[in-house]
C-alpha positions as CSV (number, residue, x, y, z in Angstrom):
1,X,50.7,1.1,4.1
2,X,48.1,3.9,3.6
3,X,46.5,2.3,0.1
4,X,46.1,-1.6,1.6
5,X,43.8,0.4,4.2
6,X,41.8,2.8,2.0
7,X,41.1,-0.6,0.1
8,X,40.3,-2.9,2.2
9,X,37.7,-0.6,4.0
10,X,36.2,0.1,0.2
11,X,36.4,-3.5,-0.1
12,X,34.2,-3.4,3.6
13,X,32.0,-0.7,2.3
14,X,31.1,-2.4,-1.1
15,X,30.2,-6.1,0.8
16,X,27.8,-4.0,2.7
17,X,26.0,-2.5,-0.1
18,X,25.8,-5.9,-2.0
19,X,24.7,-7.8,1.3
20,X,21.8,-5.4,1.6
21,X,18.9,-6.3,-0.2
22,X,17.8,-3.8,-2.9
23,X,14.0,-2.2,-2.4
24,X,11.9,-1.3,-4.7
25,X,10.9,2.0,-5.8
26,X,8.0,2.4,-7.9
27,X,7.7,6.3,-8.4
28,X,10.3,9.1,-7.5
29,X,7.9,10.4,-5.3
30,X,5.6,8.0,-3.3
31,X,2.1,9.5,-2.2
32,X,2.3,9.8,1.6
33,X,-0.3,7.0,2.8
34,X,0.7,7.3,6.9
35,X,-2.1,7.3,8.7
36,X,-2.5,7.4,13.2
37,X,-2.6,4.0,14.8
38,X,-6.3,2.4,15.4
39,X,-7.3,0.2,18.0
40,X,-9.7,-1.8,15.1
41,X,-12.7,-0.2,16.2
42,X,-12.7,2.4,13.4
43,X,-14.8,1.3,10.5
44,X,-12.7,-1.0,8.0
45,X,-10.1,-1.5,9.9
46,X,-10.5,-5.3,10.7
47,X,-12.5,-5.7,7.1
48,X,-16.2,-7.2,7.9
49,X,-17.0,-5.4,11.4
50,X,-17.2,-7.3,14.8
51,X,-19.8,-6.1,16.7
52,X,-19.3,-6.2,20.7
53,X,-15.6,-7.3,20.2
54,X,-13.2,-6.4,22.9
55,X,-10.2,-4.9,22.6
56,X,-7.6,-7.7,22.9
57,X,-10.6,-9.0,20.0
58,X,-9.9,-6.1,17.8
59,X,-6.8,-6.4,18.3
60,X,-6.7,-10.2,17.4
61,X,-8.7,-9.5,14.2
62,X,-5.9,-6.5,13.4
63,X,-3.4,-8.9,13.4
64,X,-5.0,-11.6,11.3
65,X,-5.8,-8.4,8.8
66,X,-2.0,-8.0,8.8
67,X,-1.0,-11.7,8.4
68,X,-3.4,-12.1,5.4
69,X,-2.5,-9.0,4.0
70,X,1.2,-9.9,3.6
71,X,0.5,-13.3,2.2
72,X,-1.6,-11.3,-0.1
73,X,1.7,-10.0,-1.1
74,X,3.8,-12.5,-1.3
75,X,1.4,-13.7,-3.9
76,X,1.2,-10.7,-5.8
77,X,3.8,-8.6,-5.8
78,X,6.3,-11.6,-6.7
79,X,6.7,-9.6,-10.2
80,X,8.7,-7.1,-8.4
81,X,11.8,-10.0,-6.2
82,X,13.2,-7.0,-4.7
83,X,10.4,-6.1,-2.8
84,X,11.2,-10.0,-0.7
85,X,7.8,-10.1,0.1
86,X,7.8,-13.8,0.1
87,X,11.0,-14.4,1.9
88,X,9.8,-11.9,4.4
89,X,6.3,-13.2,4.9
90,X,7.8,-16.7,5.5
91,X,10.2,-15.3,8.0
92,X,7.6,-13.8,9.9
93,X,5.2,-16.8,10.0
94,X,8.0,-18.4,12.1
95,X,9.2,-15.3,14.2
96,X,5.8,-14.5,15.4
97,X,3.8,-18.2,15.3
98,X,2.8,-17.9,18.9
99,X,1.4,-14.4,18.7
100,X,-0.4,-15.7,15.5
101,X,-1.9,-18.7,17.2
102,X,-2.7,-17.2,19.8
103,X,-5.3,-14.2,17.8
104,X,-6.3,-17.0,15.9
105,X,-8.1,-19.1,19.2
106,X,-9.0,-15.3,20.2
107,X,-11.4,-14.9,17.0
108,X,-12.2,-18.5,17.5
109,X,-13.6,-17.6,20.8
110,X,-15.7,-14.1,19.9
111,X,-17.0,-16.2,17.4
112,X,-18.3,-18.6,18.7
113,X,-19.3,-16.5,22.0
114,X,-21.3,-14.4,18.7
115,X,-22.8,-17.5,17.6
116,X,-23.6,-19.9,20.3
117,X,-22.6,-22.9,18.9
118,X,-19.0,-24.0,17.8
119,X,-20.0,-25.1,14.9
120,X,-22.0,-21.7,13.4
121,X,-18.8,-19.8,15.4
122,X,-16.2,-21.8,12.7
123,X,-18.8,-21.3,9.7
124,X,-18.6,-17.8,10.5
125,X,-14.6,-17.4,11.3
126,X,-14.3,-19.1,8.1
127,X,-16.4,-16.3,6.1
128,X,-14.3,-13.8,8.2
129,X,-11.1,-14.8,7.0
130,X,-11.9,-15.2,3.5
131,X,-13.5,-11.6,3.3
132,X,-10.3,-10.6,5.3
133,X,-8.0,-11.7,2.4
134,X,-10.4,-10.8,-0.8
135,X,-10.3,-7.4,1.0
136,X,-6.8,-6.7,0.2
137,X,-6.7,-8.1,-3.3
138,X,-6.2,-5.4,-5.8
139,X,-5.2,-4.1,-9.4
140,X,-5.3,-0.5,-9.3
141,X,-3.9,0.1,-6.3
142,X,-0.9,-3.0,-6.6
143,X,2.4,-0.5,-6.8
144,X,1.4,0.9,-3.7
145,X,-0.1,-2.1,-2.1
146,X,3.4,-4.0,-2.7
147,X,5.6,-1.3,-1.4
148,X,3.6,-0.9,1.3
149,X,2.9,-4.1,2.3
150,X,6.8,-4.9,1.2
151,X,7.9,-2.1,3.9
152,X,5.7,-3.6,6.6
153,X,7.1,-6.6,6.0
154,X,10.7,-6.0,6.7
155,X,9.5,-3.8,9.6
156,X,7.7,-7.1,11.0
157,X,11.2,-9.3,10.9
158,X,12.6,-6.7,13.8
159,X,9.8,-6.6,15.9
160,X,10.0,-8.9,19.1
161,X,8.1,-11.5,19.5
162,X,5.1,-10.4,20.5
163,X,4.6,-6.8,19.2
164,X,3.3,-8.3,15.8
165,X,0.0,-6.7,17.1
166,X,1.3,-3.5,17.2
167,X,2.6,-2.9,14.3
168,X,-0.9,-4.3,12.7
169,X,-1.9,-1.4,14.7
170,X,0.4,1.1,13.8
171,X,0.6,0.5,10.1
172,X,-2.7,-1.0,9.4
173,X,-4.3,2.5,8.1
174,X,-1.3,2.8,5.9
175,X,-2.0,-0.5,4.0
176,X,-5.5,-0.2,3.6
177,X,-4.7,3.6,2.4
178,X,-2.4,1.9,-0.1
179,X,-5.5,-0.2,-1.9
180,X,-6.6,3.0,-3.5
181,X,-5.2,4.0,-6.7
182,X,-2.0,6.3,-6.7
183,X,0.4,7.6,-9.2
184,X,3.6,9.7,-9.1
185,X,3.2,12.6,-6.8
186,X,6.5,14.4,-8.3
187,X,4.8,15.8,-11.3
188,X,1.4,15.1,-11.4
189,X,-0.4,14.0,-14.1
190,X,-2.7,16.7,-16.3
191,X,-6.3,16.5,-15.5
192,X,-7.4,17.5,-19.2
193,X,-11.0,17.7,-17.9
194,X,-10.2,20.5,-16.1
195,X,-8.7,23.0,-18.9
196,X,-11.2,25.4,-20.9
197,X,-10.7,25.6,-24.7
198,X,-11.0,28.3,-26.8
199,X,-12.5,27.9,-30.7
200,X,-10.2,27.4,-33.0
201,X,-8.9,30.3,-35.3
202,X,-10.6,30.7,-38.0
203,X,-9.2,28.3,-40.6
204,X,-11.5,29.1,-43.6
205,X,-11.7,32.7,-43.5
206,X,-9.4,34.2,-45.6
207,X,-9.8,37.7,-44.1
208,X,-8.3,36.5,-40.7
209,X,-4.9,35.8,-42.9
210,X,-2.5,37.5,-44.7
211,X,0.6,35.6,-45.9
212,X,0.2,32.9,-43.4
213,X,0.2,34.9,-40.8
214,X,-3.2,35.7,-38.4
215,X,-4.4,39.2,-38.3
216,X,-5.8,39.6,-35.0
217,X,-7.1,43.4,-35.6
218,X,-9.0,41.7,-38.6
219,X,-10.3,38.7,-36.6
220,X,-9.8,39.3,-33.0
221,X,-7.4,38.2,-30.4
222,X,-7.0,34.3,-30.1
223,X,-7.8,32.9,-26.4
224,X,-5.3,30.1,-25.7
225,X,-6.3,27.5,-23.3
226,X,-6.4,28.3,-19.5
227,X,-6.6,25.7,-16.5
């Protein structure tokens, strides 16, 4: 009766591990790109700044920021399925609608409040929003970008409804840290630039040799390259 059980709970343990979606893991060693949680006064943080913007403003634009970045995503980083960054933004677009809404008619508002009219407000939200999302486009930075923004992602599917503006908070210095360019941090690549070189040995002179072999009291010591 023992071996039935063992199996079976194998048979449990391997549906889990197939039922669980795989992530993707572009280096063995990720660079570490947390940064503190902002409030989107900090410069950059919201993309273009908004001067004399209050808090729940700042904290409207941080969401938006988030939103566009993860559709940025799921455009982008679809070379990579694991990373279900279109699955996940779609998901999220439904969990957290009313939150989204609701920062939307927030910048609406500071806006127009900025502009005096509704109609130079919109002109302007619309220049916002497409400065928002050309802000996060990238090439050199896209491994990191996509398993960042891929990780932020899943994260935004368990937060209640609601709290979408916190986690824009809490992870948006992360995902703008992730736009710059970053390679594997396990063994680090060789900056060339920074080794000094020695001459060469003396090829040509036939009294630095004798049977193929260098004579340093001769010719001197060779200086092999240092960092």
């Amino acid at each position: 009766m023992l071996v039935p059980r063992i199996v079976s709970a194998l048979a449990v343990t391997a549906g889990l591990f197939i039922a669980a979606p795989a992530s993707a893991q572009f280096f063995l060693k990720p660079a570490n790109l947390s940064g503190g949680r902002v409030t989107g006064a900090e410069p950059g943080m919201t993309g273009p700044a908004l001067p004399g913007a209050t808090p729940a403003e700042l904290r409207a634009a941080l969401v938006w920021n988030l939103r566009a970045a993860l559709n940025v995503a799921a455009l982008q980083c679809q070379f990579e399925p694991t990373l279900l960054t279109v699955s996940n933004y779609n998901a999220l677009l439904k969990d957290h609608e009313v939150e989204l809404r609701e920062s939307y008619g927030t910048l609406e508002k500071y806006f127009i409040r900025s502009n005096n009219t509704k109609k130079a407000g919109q002109t302007e939200l619309d220049k916002f929003g497409t400065r928002v999302y050309s802000g996060f486009s990238t090439v050199s930075g896209q491994l990191s970008f996509c398993q960042t923004a891929a990780a932020i992602g899943h994260d935004a599917l368990f937060r209640k409804r609601g709290d979408f503006g916190d986690l824009a908070q809490e992870r948006m210095r992360e995902l703008r840290n992730s736009l710059a360019s970053w390679g594997e941090q396990f063994r680090r690549t060789i900056d060339y630039n920074s080794l000094t070189y020695a001459p060469l040995p003396p090829f040509g002179n036939d009294k630095c040799w004798r049977k193929g072999t260098y004579q340093a009291k001769k010719c001197g010591a060779l200086v092999l390259a240092t960092r």
